[in-house]
C-alpha positions as CSV (number, residue, x, y, z in Angstrom):
1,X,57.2,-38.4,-73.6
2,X,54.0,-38.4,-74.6
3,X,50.8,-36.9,-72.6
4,X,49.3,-40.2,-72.1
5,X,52.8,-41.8,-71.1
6,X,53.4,-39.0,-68.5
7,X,50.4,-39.4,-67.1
8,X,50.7,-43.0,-66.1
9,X,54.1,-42.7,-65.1
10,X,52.5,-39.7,-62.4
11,X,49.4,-41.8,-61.7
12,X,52.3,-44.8,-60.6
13,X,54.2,-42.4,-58.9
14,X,51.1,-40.5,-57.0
15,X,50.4,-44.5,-55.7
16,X,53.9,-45.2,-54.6
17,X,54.1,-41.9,-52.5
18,X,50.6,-42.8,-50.9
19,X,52.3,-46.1,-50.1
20,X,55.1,-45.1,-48.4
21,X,53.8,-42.3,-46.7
22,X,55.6,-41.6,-43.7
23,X,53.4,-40.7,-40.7
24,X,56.3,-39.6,-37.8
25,X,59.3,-38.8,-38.5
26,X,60.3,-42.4,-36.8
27,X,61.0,-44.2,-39.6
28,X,62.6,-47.2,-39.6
29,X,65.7,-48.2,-41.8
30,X,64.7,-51.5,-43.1
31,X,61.0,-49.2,-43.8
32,X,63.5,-46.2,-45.6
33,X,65.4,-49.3,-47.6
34,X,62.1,-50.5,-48.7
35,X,60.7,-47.6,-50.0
36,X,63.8,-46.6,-51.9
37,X,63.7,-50.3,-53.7
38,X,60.3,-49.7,-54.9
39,X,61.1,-46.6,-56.1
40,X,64.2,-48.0,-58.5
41,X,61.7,-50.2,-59.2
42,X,59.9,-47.5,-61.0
43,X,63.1,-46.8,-63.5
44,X,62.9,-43.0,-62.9
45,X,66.9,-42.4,-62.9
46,X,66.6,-43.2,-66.9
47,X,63.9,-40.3,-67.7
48,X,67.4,-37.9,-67.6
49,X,69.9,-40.3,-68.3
50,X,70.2,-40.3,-72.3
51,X,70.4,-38.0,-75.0
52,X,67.9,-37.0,-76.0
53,X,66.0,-37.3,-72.7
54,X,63.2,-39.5,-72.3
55,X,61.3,-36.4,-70.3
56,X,61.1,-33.3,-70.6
57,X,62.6,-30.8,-67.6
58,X,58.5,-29.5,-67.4
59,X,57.6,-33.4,-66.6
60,X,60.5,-33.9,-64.3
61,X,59.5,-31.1,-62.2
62,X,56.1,-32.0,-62.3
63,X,57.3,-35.4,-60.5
64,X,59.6,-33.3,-57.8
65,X,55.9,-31.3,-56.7
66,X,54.4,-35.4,-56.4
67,X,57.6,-36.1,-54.3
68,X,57.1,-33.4,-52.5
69,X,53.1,-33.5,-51.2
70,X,54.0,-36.3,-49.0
71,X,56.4,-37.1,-46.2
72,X,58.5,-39.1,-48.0
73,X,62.3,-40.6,-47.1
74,X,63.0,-41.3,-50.5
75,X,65.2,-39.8,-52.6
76,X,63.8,-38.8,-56.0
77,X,65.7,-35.2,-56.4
78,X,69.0,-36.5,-55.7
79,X,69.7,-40.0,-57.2
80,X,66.6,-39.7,-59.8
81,X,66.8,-36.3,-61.2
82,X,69.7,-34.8,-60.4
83,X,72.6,-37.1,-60.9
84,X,71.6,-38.3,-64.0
85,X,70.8,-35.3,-66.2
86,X,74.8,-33.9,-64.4
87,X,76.3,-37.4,-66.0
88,X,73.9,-36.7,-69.0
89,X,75.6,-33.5,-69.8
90,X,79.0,-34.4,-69.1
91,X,78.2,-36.1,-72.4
92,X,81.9,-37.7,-74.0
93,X,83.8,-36.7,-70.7
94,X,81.1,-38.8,-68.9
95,X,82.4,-42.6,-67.9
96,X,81.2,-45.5,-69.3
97,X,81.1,-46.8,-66.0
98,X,80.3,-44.6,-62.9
99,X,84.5,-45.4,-60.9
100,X,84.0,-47.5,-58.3
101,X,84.7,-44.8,-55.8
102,X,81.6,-42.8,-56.7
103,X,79.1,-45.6,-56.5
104,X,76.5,-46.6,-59.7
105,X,73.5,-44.4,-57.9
106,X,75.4,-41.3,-57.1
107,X,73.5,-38.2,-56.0
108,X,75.2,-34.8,-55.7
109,X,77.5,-32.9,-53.1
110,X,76.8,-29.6,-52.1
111,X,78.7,-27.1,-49.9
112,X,78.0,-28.0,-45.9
113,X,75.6,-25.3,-45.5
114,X,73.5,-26.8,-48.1
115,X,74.6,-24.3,-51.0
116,X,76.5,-24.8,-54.2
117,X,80.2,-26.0,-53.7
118,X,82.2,-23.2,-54.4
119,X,85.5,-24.2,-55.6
120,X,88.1,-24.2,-55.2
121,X,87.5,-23.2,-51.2
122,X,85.4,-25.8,-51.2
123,X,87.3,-29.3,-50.5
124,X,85.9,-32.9,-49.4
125,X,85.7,-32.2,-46.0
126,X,83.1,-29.2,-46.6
127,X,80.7,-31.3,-48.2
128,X,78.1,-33.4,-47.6
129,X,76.4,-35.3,-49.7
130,X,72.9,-34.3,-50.3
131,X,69.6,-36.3,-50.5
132,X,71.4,-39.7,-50.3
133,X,68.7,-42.7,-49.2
134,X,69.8,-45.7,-51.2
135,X,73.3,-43.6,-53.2
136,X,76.6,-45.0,-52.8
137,X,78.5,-42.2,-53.8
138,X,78.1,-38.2,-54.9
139,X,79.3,-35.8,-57.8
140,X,80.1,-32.2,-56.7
141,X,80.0,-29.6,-59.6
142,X,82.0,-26.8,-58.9
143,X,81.6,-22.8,-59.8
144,X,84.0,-24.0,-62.4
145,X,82.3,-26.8,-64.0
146,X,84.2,-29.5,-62.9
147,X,82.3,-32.8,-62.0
148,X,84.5,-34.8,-59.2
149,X,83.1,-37.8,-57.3
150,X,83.5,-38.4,-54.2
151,X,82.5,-40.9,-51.5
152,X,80.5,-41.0,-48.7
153,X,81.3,-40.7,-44.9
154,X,78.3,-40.9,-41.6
155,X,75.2,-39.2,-41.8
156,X,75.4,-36.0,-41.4
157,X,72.6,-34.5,-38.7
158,X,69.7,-31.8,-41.0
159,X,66.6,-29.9,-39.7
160,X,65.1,-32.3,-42.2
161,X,64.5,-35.4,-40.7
162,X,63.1,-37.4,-43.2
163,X,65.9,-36.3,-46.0
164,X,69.2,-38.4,-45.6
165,X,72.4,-35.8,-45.9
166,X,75.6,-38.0,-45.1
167,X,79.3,-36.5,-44.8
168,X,81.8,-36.8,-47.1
169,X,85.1,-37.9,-45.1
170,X,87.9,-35.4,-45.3
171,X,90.6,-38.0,-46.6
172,X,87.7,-39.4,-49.2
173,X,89.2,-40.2,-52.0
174,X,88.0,-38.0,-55.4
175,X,88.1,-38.9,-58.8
176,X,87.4,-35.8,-61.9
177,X,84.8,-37.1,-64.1
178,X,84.9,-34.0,-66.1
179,X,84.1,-30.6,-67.2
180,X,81.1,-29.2,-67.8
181,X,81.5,-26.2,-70.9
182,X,79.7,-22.7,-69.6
183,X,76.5,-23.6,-71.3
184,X,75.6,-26.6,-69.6
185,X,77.1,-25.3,-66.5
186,X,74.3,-22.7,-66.5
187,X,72.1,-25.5,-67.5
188,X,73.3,-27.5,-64.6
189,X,72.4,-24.8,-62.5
190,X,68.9,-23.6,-63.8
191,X,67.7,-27.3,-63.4
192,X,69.2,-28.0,-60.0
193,X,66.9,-24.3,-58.8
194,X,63.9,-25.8,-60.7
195,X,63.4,-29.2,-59.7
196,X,64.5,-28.4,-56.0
197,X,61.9,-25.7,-56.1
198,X,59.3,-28.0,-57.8
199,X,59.5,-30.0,-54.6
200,X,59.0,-27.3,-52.4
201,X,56.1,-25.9,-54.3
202,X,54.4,-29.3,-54.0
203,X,55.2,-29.3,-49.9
204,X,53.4,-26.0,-49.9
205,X,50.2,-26.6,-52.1
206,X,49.8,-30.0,-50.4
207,X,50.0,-28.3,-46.6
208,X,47.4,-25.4,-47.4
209,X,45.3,-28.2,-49.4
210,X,45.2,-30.4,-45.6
211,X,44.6,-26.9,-43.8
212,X,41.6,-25.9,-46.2
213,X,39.8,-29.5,-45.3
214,X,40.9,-29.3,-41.6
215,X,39.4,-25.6,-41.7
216,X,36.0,-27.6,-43.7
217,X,36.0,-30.2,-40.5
218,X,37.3,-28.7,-37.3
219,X,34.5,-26.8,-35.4
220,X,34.7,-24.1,-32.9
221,X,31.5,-22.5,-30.6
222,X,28.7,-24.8,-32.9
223,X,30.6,-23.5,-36.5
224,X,33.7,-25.0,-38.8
225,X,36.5,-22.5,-38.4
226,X,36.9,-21.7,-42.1
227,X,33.4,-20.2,-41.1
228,X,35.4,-17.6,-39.7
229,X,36.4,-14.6,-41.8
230,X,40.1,-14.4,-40.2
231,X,40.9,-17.9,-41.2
232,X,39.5,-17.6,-44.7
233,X,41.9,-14.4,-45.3
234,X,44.6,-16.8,-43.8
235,X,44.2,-20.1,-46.7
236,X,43.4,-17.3,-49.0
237,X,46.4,-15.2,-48.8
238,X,48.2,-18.9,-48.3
239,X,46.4,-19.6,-51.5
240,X,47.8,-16.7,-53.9
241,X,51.1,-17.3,-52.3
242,X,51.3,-21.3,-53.7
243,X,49.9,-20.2,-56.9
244,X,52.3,-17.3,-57.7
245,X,55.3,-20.1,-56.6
246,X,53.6,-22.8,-59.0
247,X,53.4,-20.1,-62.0
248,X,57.4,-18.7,-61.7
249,X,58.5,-22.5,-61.0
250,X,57.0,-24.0,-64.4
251,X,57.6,-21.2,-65.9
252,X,60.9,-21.5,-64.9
253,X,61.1,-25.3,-66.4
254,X,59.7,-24.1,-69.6
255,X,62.3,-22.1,-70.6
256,X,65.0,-24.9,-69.9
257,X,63.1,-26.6,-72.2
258,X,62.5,-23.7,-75.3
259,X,64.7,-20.7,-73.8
260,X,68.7,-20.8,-74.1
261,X,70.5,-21.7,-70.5
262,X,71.1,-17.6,-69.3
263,X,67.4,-17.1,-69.6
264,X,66.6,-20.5,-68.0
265,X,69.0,-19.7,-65.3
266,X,67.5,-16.3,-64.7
267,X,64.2,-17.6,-64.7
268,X,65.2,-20.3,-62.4
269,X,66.8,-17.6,-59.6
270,X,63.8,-15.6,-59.8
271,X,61.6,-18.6,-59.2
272,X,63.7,-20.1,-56.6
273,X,64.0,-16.8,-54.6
274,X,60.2,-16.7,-54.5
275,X,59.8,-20.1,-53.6
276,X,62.2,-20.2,-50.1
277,X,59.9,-17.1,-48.8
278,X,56.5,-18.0,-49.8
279,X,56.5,-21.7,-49.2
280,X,57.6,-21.3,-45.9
281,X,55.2,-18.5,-45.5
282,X,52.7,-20.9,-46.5
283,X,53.5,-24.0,-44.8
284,X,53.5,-21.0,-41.1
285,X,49.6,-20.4,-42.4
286,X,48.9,-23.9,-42.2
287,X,50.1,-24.5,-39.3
288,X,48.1,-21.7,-37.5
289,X,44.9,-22.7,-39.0
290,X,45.6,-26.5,-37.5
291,X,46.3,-25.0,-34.1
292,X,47.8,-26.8,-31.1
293,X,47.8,-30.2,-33.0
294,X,50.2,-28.9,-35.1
295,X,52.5,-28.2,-32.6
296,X,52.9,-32.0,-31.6
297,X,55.8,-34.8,-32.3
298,X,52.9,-37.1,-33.8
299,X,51.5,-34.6,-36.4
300,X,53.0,-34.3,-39.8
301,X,52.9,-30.6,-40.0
302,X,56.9,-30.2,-38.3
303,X,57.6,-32.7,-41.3
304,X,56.6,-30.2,-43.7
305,X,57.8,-27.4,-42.2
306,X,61.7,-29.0,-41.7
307,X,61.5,-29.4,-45.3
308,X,60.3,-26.4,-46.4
309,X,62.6,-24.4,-43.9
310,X,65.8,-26.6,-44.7
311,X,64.9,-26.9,-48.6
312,X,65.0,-23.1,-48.4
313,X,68.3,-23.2,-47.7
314,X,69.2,-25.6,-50.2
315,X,71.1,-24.2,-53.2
316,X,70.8,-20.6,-52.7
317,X,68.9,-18.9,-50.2
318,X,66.6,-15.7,-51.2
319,X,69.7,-13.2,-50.3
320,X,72.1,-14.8,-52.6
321,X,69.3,-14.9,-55.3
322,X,68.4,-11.4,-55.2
323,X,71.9,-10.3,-54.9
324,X,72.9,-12.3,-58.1
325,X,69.9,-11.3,-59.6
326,X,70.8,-7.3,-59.2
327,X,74.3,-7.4,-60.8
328,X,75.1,-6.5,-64.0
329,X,74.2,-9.5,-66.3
330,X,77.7,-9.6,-68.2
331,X,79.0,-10.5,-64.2
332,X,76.4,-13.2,-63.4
């Protein structure tokens, strides 16, 4: 994609997200359905879809950090991003037509604690599907590489209030779509860390951007409180912290773009393990500079913070990261 393309493409999405900006976490459905049609509307599922892509993993993650600096119910990750580049690389094994079963806007399944499915342990009734406002069905890629839809059962209750999880039924029926090779497997993997961790990174730098003007505004005994040296070492330290996430995540994206897959995955780990710490590290130093206020149903700070905490479970937590991370690399 060209520069000047991308950049209209964020500047549309950056206005859609101001849009449909939720304000309390009690949202209505018809609002939620709404939202999701106007974002189909902006064709984003296709920017992954063909070969060669239309965008570039560094633009797509780019778009996950718009998605997430607001509270938004929509979901980008799942049905925009990540479905499509998984049916992208099954390539030839890849249906003309998604089956009937698995919906035409799938998003993906993950293991019911939110991590990759680990097959074959992991069955329909441990999954859930993941991220799945306006989907109608899920693919689940397995430690293996097999790609098997699945449908989709009753929402399934999340920390995350604004993201929409939904079970997937124990008797659901299944259908194999394919099998990803070990390559794209890995490839699979490094851009699932990347663009979930994009997302994550844009929660963060968006929460310690609103504490920095809350700290410009709110005044305390005749002074603002970023006046105050302990509160500037507070958005400072927060600061470094966002900055250090941005840096490993794009550089992270880059190499799925220029590096082969085992460096892009072992960029992506490293990333994603220093994303679930500092982000939610971050988004705890916001909170304290907002105070009280940010304790309450009606702020939006709990909406960033059940993001943060349950999108640092999401995939891999910073323990199975590191742990991978310190084997041998023949064993990874």
């Amino acid at each position: 994609m060209e520069a000047e393309e991308f950049l209209l493409v964020r500047d549309m999405f950056r206005s859609f997200a101001t849009r449909f900006r939720a304000s309390s976490a009690d949202v209505k459905p018809a609002t939620r359905a709404a939202a999701q049609e106007a974002l189909g509307e902006l064709g984003l599922g296709e920017l992954r879809r063909t070969s060669p892509p239309a965008a570039t993993v560094q633009e797509c993650a780019l778009l996950a950090e718009e998605h997430g600096k607001q509270p938004l119910t929509t979901s980008l990750i799942g049905t925009a991003l990540l479905a499509p580049e998984l049916l992208r690389l099954l390539g030839d094994d890849a249906p003309d037509e998604v089956p009937p079963v698995h919906g035409t806007t799938p998003t993906i399944a993950l293991a019911r604690d939110l991590r990759f499915p680990d097959f074959p342990r992991s069955h329909p009734g441990e999954l859930v599907a993941w991220d799945c406002e306006g989907a109608d069905g899920a693919l689940c890629v397995t430690s293996d590489g097999s790609v098997t839809g699945v449908g989709l059962g009753p929402p399934s209750p999340s920390a995350d209030l604004l993201r929409g999880i939904r079970s997937v039924p124990p008797g659901s029926p299944s259908h194999a779509l394919g099998r990803l090779d070990p390559a794209a497997l890995r490839h699979w993997q490094a851009y699932a860390l990347v663009i979930v961790s994009s997302e994550l990174v844009g929660a963060a730098a968006s929460f310690v951007r609103q504490s920095v003007e809350y700290a410009r505004d709110r005044r305390q005994y005749g002074r603002e409180i970023g006046s105050f040296q302990a509160v500037q070492h507070l958005l400072a330290d927060a600061t470094v912290l966002v900055e250090a996430c941005t840096s490993a995540t794009r550089y992270a994206a880059w190499c799925l773009d220029n590096e082969p897959p085992g460096t892009a995955l072992k960029a992506a780990r490293v990333a994603k393990a220093e994303v679930n710490d500092s982000a939610l590290e971050v988004v705890r130093t916001g909170m304290q500079v907002f105070g009280g206020i940010a304790q309450t149903w009606e702020h939006d700070a709990h909406l960033y913070l059940r993001k943060v905490l349950t999108g640092a479970m999401t995939l891999a937590t910073t323990a199975d990261l590191l742990t991978t991370l310190a084997e041998p690399e023949a064993v990874r």
